[in-house]
C-alpha positions in Angstrom: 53.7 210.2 149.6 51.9 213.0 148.3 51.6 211.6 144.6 48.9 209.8 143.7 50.9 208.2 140.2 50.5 204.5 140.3 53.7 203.1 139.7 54.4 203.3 135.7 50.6 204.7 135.4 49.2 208.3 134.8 47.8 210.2 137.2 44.1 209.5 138.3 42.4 212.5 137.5 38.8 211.5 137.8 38.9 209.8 141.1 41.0 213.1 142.1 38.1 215.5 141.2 35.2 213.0 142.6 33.6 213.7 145.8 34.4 210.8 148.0 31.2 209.4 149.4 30.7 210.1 153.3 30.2 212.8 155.3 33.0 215.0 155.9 31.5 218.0 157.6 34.1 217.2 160.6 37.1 218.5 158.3 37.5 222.0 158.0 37.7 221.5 154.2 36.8 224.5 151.6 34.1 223.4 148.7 34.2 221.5 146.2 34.6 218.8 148.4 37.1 216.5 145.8 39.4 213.5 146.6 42.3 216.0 146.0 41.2 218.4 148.4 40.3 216.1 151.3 43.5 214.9 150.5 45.4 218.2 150.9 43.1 218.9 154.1 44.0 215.3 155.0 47.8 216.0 154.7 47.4 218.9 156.6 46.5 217.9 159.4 48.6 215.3 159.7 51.4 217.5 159.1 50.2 220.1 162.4 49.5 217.0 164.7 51.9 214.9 167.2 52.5 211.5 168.1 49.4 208.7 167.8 47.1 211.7 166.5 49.7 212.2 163.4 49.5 208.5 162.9 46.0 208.4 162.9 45.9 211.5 160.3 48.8 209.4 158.2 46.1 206.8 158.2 43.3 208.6 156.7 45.4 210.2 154.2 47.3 206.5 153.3 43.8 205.2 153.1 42.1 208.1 151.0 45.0 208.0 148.6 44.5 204.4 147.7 41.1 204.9 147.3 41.7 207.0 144.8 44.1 204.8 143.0 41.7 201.6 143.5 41.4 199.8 140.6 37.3 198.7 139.6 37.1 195.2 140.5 40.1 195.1 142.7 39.9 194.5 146.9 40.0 196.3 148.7 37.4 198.2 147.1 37.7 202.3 147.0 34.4 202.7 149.0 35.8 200.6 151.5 39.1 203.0 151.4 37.2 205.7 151.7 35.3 204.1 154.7 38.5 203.1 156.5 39.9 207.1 155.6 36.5 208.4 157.4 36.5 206.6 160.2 40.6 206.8 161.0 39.6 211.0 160.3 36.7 210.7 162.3 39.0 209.3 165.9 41.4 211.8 164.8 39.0 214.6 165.0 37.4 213.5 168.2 40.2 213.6 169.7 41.7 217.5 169.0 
């Protein structure tokens, strides 16, 4: 679930190498701050956690990796994506 390929599609290269809009500063995530590496970071920690907290990092990566295959002009949008990544990211990290 790694690959952000649309189905039949190429790879979305410029949403990968955007900064997502939000602050992130709760993620222990190395600069540039892109899509692909909050991914990674995203992926991570989901990876290293248990139970409801790996769900809730499997969230925010799910939502972060539509965001970056929203479509302009399609709902949800990507900012709201992103918002919904942040904020499952943010309960995650509150909770470590």
């Amino acid at each position: 679930m790694n690959d952000t390929t649309p189905p039949g599609g190429t790879q979305p290269t410029a949403l990968l190498d955007q900064a997502p809009p939000g602050p992130w500063s709760f993620l222990n995530v190395p600069p540039p701050l892109t899509g692909r590496v909050l991914l990674a970071a995203l992926r991570e920690a989901e990876r290293a956690a248990h139970g409801e907290l790996r769900e809730l990092w499997g969230f925010a990566a799910m939502n972060a990796e539509a965001a970056m295959n929203a479509l302009p002009g399609t709902r949800p949008a990507a900012g709201e994506l992103w918002a919904a990544a942040q904020e499952y990211a943010q309960i995650a990290a509150s909770v470590r």
